[in-house]
HTML snippet that shows the backbone in 3Dmol.js (N, CA, C, O; Angstrom):
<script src="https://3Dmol.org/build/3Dmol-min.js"></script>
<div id="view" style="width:600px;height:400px;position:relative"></div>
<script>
const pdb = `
ATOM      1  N   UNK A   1     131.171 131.940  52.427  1.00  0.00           N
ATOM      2  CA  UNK A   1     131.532 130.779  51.660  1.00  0.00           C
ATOM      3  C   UNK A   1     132.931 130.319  52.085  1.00  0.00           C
ATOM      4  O   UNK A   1     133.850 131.134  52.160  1.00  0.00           O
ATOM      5  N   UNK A   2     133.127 128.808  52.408  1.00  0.00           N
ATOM      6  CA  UNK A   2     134.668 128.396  52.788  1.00  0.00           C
ATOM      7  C   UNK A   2     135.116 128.961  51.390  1.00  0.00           C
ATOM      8  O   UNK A   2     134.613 129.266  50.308  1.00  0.00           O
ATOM      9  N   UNK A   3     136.639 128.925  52.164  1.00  0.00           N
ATOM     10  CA  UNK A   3     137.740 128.695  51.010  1.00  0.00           C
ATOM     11  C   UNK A   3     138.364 127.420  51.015  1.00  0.00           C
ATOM     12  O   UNK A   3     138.209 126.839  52.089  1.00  0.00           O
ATOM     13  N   UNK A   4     139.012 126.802  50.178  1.00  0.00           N
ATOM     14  CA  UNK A   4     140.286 126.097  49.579  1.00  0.00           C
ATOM     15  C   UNK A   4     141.073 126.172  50.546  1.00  0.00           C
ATOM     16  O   UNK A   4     141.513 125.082  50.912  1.00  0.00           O
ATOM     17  N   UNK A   5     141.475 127.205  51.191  1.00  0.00           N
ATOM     18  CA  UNK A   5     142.650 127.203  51.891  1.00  0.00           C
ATOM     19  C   UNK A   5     142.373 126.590  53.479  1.00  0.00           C
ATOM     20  O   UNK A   5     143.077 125.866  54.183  1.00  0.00           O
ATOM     21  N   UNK A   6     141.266 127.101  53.673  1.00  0.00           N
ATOM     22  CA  UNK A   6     140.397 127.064  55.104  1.00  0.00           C
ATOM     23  C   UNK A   6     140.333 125.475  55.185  1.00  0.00           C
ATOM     24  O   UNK A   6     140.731 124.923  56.211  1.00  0.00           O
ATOM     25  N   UNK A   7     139.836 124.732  54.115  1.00  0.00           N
ATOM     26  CA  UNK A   7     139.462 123.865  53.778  1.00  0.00           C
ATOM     27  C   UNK A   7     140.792 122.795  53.916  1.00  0.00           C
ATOM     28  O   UNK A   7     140.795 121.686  54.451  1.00  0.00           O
ATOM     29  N   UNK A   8     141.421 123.196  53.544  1.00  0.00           N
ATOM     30  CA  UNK A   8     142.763 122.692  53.378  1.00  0.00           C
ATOM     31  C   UNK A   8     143.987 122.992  54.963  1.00  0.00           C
ATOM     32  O   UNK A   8     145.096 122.485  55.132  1.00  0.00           O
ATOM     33  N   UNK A   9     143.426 123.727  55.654  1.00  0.00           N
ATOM     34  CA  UNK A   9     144.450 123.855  56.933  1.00  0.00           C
ATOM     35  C   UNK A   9     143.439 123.325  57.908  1.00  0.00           C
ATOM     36  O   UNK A   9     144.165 123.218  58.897  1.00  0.00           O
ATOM     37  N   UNK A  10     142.546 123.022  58.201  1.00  0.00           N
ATOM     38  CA  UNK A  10     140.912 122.147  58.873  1.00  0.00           C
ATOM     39  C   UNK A  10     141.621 120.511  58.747  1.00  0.00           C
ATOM     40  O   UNK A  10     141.905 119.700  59.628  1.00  0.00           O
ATOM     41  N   UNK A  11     141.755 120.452  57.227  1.00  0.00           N
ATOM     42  CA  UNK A  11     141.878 118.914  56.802  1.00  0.00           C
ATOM     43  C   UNK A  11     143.411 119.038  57.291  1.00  0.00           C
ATOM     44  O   UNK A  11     143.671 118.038  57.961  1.00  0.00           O
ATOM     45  N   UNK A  12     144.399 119.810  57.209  1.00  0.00           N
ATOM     46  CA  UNK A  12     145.463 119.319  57.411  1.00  0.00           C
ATOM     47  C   UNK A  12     145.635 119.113  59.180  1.00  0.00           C
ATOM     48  O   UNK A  12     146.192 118.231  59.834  1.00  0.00           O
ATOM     49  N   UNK A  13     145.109 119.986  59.466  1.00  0.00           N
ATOM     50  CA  UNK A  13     144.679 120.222  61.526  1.00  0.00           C
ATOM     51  C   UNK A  13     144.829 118.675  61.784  1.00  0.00           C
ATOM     52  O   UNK A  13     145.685 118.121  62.474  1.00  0.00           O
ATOM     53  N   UNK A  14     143.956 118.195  61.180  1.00  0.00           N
ATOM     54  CA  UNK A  14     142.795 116.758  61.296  1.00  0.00           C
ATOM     55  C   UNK A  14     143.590 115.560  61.070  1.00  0.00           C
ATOM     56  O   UNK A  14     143.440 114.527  61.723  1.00  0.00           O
ATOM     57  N   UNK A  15     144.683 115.759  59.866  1.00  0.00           N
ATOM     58  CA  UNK A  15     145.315 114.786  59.843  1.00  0.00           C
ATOM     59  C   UNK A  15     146.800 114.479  60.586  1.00  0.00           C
ATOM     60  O   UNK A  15     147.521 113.481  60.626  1.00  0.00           O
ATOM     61  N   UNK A  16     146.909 116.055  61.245  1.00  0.00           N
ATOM     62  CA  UNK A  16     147.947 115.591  61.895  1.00  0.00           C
ATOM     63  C   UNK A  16     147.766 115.126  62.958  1.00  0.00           C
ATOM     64  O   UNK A  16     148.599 114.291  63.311  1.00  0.00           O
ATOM     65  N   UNK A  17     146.929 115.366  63.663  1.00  0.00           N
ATOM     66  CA  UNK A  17     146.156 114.416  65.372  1.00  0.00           C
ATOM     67  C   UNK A  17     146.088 113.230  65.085  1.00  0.00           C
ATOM     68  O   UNK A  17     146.550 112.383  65.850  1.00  0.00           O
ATOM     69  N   UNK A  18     145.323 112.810  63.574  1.00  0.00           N
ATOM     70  CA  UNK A  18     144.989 111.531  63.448  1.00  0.00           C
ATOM     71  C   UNK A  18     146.442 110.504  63.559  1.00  0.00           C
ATOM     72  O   UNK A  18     146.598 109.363  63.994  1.00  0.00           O
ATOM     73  N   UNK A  19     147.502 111.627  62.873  1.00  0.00           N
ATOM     74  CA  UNK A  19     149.059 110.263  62.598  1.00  0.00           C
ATOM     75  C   UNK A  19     149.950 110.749  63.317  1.00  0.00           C
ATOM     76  O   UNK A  19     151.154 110.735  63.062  1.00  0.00           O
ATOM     77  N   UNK A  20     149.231 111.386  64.622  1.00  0.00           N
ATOM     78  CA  UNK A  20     150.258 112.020  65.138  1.00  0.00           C
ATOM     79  C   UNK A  20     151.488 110.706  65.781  1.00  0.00           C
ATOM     80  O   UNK A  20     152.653 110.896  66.132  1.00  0.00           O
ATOM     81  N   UNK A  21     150.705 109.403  65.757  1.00  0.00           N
ATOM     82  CA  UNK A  21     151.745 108.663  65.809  1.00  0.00           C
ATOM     83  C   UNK A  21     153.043 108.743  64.976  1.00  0.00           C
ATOM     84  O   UNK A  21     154.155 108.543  65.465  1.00  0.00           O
ATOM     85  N   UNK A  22     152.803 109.070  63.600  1.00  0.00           N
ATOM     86  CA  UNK A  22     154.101 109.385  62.851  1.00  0.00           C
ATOM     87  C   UNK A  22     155.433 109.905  63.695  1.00  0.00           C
ATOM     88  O   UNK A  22     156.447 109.284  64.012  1.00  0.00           O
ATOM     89  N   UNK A  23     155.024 111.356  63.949  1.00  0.00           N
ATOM     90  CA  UNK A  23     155.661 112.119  64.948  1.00  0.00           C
ATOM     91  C   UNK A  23     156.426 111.503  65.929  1.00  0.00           C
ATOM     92  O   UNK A  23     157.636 111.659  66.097  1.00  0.00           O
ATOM     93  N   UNK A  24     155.396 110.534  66.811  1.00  0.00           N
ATOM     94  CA  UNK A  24     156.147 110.202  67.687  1.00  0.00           C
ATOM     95  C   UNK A  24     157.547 109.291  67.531  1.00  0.00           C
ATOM     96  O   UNK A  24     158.727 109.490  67.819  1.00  0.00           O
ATOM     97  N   UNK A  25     156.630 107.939  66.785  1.00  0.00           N
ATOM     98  CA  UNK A  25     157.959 107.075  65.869  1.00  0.00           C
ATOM     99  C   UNK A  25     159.377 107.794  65.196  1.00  0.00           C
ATOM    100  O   UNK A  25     160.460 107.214  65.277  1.00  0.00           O
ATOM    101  N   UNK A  26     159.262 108.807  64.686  1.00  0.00           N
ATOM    102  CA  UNK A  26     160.471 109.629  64.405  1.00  0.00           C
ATOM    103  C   UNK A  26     161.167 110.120  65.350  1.00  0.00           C
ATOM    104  O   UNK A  26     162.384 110.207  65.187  1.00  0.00           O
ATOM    105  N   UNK A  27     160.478 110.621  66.735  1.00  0.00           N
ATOM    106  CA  UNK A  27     161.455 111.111  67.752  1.00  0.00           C
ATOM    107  C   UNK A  27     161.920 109.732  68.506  1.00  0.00           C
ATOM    108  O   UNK A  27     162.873 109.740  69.285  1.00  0.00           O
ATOM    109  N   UNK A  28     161.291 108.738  68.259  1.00  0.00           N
ATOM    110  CA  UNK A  28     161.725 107.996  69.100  1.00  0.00           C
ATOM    111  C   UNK A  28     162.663 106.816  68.080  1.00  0.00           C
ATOM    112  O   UNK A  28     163.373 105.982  68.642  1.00  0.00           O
ATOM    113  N   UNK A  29     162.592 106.854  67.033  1.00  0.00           N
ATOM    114  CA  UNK A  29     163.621 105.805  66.319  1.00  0.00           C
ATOM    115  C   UNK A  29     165.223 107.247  66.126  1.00  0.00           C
ATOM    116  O   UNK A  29     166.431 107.013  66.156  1.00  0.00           O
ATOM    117  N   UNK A  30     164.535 108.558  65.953  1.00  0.00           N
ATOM    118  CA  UNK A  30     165.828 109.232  65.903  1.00  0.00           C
ATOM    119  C   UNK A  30     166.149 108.799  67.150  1.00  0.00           C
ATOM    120  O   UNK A  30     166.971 107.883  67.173  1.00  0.00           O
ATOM    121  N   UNK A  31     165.603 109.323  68.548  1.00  0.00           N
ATOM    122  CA  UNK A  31     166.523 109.242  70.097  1.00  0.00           C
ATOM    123  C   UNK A  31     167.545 107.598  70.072  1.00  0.00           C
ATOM    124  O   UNK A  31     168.665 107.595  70.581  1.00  0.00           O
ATOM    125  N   UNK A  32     167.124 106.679  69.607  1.00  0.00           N
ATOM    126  CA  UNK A  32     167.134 105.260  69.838  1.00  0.00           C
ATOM    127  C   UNK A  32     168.178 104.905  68.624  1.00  0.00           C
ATOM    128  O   UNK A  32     168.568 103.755  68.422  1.00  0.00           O
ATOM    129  N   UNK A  33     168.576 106.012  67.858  1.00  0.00           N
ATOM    130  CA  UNK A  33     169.591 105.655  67.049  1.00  0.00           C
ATOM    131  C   UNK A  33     170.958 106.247  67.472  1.00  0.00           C
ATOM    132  O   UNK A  33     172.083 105.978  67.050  1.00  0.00           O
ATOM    133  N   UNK A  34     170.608 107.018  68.305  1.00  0.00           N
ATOM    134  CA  UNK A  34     171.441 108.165  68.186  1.00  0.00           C
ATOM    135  C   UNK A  34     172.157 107.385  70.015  1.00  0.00           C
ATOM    136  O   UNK A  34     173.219 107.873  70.402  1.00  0.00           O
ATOM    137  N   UNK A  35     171.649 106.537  70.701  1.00  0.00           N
ATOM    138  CA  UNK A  35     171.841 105.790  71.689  1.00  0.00           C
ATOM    139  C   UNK A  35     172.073 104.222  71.312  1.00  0.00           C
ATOM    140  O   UNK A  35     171.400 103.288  71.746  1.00  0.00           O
ATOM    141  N   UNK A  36     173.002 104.150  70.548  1.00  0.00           N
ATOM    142  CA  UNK A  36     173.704 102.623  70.078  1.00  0.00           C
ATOM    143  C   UNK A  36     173.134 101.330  70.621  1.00  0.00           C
ATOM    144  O   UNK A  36     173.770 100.424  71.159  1.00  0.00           O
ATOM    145  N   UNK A  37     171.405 101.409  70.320  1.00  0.00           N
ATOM    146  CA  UNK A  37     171.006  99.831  70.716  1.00  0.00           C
ATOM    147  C   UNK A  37     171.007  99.193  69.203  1.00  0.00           C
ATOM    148  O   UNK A  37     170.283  98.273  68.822  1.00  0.00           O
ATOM    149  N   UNK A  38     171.785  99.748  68.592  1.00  0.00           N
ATOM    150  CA  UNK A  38     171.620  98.538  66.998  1.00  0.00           C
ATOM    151  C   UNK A  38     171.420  99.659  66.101  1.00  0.00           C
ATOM    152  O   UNK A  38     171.592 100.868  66.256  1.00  0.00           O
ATOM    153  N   UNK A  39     171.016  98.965  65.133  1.00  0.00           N
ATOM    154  CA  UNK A  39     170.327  99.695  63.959  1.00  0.00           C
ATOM    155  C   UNK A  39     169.158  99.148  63.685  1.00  0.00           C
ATOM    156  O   UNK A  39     168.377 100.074  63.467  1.00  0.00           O
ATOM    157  N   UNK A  40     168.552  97.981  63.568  1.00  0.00           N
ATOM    158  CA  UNK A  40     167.858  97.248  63.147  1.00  0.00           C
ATOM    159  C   UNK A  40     166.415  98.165  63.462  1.00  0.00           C
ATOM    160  O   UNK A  40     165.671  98.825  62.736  1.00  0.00           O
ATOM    161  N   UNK A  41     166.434  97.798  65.149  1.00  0.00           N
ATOM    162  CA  UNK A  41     164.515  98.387  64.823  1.00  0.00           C
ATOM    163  C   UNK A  41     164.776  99.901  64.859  1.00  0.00           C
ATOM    164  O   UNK A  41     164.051 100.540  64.097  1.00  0.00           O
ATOM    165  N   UNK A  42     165.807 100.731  65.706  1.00  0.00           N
ATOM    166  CA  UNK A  42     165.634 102.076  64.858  1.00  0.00           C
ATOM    167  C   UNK A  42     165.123 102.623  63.596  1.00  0.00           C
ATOM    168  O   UNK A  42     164.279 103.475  63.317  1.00  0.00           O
ATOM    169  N   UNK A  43     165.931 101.835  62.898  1.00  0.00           N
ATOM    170  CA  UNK A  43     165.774 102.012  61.769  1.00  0.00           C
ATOM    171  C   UNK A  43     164.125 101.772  61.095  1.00  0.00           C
ATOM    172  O   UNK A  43     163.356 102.387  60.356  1.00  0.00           O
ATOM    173  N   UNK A  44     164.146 100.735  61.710  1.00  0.00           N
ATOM    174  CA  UNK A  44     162.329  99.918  61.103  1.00  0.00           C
ATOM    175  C   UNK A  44     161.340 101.182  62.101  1.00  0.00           C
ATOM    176  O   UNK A  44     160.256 101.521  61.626  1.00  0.00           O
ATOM    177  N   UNK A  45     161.754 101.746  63.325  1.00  0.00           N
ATOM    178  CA  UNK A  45     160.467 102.437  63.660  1.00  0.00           C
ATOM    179  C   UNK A  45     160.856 103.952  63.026  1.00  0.00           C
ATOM    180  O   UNK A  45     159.890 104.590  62.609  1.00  0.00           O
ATOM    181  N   UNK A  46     161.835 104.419  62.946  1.00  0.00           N
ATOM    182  CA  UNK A  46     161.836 106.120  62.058  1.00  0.00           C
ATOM    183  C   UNK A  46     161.812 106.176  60.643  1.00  0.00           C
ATOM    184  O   UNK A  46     161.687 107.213  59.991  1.00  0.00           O
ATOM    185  N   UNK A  47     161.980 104.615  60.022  1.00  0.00           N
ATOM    186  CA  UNK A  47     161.212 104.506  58.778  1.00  0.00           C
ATOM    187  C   UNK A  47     159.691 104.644  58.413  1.00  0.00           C
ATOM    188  O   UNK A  47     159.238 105.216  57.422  1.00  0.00           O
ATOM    189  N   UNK A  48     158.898 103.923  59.545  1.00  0.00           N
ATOM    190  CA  UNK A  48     157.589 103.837  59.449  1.00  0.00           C
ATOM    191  C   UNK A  48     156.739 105.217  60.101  1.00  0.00           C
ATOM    192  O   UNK A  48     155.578 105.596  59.949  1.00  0.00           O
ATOM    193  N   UNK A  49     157.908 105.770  60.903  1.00  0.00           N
ATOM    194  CA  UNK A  49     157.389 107.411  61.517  1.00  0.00           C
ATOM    195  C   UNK A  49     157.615 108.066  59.757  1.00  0.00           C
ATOM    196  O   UNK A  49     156.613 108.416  59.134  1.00  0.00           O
ATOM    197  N   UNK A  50     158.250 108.108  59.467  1.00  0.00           N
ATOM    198  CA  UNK A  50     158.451 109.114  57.983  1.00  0.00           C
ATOM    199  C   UNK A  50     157.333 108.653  57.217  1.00  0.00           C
ATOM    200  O   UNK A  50     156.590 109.528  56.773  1.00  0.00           O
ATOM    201  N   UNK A  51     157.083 107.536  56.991  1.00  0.00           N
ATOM    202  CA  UNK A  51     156.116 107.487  56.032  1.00  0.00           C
ATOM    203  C   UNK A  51     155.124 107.521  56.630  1.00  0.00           C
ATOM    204  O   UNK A  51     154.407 107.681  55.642  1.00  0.00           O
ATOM    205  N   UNK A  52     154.296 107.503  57.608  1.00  0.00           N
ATOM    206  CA  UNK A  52     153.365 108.109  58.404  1.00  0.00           C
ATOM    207  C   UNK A  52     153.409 109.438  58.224  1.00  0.00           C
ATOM    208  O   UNK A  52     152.374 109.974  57.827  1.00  0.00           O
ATOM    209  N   UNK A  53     154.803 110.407  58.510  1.00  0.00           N
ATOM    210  CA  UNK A  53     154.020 111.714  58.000  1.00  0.00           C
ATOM    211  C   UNK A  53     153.977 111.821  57.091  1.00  0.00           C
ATOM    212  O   UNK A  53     153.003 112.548  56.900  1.00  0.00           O
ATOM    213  N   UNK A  54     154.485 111.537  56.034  1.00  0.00           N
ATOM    214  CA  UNK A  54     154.239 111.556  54.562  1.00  0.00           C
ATOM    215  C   UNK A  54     153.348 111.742  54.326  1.00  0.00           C
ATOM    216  O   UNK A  54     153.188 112.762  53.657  1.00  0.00           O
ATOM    217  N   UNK A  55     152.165 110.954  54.669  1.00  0.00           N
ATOM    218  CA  UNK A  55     150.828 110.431  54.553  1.00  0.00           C
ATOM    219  C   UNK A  55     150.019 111.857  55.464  1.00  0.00           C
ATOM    220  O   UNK A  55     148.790 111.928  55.484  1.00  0.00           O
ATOM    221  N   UNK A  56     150.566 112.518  55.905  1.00  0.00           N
ATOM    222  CA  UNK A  56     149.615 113.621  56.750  1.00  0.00           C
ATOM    223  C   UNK A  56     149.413 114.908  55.562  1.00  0.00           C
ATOM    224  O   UNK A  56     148.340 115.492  55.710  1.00  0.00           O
ATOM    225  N   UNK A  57     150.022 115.278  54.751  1.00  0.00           N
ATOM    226  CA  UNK A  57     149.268 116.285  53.492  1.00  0.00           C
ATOM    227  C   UNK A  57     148.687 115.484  52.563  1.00  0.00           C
ATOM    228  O   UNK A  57     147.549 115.777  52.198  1.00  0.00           O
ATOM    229  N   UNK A  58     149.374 114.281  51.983  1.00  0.00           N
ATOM    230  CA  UNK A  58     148.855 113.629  50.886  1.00  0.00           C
ATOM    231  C   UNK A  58     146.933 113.334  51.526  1.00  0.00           C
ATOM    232  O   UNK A  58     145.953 113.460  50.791  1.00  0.00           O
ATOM    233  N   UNK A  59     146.899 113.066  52.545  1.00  0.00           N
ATOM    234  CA  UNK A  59     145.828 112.744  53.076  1.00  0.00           C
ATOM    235  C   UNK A  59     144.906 113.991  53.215  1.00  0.00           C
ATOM    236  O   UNK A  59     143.770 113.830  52.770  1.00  0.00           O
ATOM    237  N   UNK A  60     145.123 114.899  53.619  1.00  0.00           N
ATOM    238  CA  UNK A  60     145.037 116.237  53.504  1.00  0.00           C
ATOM    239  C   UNK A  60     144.636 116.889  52.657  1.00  0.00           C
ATOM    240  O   UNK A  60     143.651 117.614  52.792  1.00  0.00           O
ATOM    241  N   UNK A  61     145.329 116.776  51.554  1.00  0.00           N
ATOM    242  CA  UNK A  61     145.013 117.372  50.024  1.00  0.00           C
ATOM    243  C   UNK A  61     143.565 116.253  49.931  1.00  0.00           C
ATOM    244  O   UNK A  61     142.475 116.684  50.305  1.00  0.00           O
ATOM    245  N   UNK A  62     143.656 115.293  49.576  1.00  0.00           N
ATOM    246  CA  UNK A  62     142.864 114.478  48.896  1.00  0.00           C
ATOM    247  C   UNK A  62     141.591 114.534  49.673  1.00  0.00           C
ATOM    248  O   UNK A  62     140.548 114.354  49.043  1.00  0.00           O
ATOM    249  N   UNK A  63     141.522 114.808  51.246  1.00  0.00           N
ATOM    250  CA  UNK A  63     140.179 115.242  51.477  1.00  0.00           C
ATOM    251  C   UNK A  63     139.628 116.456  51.579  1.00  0.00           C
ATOM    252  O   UNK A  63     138.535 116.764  52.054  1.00  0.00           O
ATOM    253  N   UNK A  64     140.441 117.110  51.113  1.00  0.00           N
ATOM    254  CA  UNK A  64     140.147 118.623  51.164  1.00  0.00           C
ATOM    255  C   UNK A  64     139.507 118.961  49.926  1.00  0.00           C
ATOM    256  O   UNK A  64     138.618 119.806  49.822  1.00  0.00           O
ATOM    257  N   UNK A  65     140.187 117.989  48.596  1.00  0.00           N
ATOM    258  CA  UNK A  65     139.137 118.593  47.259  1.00  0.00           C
ATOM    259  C   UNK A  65     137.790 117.722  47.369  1.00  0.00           C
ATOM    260  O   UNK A  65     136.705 118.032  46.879  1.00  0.00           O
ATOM    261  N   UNK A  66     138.128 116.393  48.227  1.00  0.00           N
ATOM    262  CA  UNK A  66     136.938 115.942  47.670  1.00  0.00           C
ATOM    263  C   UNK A  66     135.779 117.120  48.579  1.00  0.00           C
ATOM    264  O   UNK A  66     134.862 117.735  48.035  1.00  0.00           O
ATOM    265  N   UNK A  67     136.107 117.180  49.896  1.00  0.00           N
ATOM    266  CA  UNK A  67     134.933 118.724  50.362  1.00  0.00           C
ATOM    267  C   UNK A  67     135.011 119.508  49.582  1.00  0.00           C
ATOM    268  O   UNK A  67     133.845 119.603  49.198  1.00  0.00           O
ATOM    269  N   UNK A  68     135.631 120.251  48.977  1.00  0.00           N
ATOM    270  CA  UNK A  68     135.546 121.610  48.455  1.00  0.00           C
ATOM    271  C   UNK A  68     134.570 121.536  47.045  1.00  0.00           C
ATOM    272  O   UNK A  68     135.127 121.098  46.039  1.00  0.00           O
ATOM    273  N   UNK A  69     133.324 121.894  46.952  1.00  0.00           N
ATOM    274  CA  UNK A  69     132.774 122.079  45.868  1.00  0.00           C
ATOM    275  C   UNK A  69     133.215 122.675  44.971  1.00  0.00           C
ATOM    276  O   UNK A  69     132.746 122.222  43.927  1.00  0.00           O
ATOM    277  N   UNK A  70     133.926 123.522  44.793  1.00  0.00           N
ATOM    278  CA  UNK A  70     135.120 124.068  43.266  1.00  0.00           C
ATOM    279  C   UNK A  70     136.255 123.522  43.250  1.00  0.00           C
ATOM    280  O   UNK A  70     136.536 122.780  44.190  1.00  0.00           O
ATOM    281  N   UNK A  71     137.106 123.710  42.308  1.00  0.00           N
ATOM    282  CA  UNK A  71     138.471 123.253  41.693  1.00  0.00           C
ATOM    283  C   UNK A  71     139.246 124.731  42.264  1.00  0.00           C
ATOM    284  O   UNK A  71     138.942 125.879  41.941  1.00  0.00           O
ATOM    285  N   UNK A  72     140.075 124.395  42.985  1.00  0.00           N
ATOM    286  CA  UNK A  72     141.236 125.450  43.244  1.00  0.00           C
ATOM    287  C   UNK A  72     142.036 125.666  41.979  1.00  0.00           C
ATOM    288  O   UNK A  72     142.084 124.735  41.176  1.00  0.00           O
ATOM    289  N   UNK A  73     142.811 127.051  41.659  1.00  0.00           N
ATOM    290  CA  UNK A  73     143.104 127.826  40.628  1.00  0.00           C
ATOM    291  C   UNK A  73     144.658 126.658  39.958  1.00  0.00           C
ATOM    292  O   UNK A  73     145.401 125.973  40.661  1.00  0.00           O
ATOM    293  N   UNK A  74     144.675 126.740  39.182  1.00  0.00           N
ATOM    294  CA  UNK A  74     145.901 125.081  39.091  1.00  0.00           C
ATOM    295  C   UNK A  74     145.590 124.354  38.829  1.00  0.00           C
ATOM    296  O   UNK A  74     146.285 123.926  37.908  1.00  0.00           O
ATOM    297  N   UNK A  75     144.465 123.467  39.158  1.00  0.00           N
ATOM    298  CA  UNK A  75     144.398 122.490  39.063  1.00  0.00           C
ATOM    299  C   UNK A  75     143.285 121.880  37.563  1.00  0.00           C
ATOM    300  O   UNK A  75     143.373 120.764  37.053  1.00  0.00           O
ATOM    301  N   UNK A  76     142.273 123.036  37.124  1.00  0.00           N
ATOM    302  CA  UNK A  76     141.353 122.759  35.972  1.00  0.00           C
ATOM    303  C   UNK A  76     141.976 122.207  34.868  1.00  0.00           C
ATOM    304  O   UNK A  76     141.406 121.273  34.303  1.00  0.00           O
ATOM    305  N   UNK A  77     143.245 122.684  34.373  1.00  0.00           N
ATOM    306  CA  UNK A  77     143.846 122.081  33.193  1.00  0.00           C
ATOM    307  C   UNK A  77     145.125 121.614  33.259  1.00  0.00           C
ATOM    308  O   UNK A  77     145.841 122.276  34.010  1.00  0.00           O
ATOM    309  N   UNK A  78     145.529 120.895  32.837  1.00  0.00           N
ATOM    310  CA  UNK A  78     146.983 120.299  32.848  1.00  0.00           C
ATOM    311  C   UNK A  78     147.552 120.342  31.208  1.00  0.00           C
ATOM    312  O   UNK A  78     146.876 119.739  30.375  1.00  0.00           O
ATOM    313  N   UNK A  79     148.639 120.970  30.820  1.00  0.00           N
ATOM    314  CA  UNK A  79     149.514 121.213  29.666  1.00  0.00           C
ATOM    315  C   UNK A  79     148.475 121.822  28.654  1.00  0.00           C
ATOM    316  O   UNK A  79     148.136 121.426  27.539  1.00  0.00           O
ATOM    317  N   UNK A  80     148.062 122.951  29.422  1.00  0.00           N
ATOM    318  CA  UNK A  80     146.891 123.768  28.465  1.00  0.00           C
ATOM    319  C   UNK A  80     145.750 122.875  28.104  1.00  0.00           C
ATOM    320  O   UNK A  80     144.961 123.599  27.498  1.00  0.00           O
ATOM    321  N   UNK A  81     145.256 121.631  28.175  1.00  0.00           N
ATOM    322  CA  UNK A  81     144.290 121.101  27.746  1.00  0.00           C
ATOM    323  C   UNK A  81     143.602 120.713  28.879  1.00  0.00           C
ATOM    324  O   UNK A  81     143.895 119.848  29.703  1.00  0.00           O
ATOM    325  N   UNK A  82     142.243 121.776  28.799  1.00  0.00           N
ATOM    326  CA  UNK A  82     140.952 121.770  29.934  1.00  0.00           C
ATOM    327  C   UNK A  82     140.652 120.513  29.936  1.00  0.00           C
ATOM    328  O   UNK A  82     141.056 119.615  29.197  1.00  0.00           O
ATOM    329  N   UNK A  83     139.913 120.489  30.813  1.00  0.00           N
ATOM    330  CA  UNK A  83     139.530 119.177  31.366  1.00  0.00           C
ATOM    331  C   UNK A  83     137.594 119.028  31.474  1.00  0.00           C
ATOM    332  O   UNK A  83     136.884 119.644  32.269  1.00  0.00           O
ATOM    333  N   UNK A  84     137.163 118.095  30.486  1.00  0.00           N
ATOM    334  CA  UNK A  84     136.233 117.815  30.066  1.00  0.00           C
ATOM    335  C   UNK A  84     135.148 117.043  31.393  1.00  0.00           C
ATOM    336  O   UNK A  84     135.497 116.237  32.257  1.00  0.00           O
ATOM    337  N   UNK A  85     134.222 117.443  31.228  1.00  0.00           N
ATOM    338  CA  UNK A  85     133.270 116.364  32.314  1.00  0.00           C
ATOM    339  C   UNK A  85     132.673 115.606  31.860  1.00  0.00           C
ATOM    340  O   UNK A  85     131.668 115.961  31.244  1.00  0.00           O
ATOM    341  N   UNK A  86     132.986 114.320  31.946  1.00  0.00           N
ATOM    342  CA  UNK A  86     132.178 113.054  31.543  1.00  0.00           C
ATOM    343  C   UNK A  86     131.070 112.514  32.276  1.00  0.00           C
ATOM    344  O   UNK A  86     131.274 112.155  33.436  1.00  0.00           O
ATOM    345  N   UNK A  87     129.318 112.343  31.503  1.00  0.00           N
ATOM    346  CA  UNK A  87     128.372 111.960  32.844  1.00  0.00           C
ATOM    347  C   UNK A  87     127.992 110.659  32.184  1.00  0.00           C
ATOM    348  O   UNK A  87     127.849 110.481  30.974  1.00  0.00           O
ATOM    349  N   UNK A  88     127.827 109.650  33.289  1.00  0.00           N
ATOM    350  CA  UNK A  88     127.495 108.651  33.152  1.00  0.00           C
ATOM    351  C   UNK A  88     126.282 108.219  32.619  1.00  0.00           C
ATOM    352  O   UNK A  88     125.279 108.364  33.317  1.00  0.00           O
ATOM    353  N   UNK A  89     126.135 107.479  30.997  1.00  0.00           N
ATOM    354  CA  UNK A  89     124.751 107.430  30.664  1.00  0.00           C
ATOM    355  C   UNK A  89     124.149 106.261  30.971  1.00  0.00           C
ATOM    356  O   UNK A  89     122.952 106.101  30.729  1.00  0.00           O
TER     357      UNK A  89
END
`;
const viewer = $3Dmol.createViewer("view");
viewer.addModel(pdb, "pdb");
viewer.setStyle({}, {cartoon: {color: "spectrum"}});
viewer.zoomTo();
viewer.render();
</script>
C-alpha cells in the first residue's frame, strides 16, 4: 500500500521538473542583479522565479491528498472538532 509520504516526494519530484523554470529565473535575476544592468527587470524576473517556486510544494501538497485515498495524521480535525462528511442528496 503507498504511503502519504511516498505520495508526497513522487508529487513533489514532479513538480519540481514541471517549474523548474522557477529555479532558473532566480539564478538568473540573482546573477543579473548582482551585475549592475538596473534593477528594473532583475527584479521583475527573481520575483517571478520566487513565486514559481513557491508554487512547487503548494502544488505538491494539493496533489498529493487529492491521490492519496486516506487523510494523513493532522489533518482529520482542526481545534479538536472532527470533521463531518457531507453527501450530496
Amino acid at each position: 500500500m503507498r504511503s502519504y509520504t511516498r505520495v508526497f516526494v513522487g508529487q513533489l519530484l514532479l513538480a519540481t521538473v514541471c517549474c523548474s523554470a522557477g529555479l532558473f529565473f532566480l539564478f538568473v535575476g540573482y546573477d543579473a542583479w548582482s551585475d549592475a544592468f538596473g534593477w528594473g527587470w532583475p527584479v521583475l524576473v527573481f520575483a517571478s522565479g520566487l513565486v514559481i517556486t513557491v508554487v512547487i510544494p503548494v502544488a505538491a501538497t494539493a496533489a498529493a491528498r487529492q491521490m492519496f485515498p486516506g487523510s494523513p495524521a493532522g489533518t482529520a480535525s482542526r481545534a479538536g472538532v472532527p470533521r463531518t462528511r457531507t453527501t450530496p442528496s
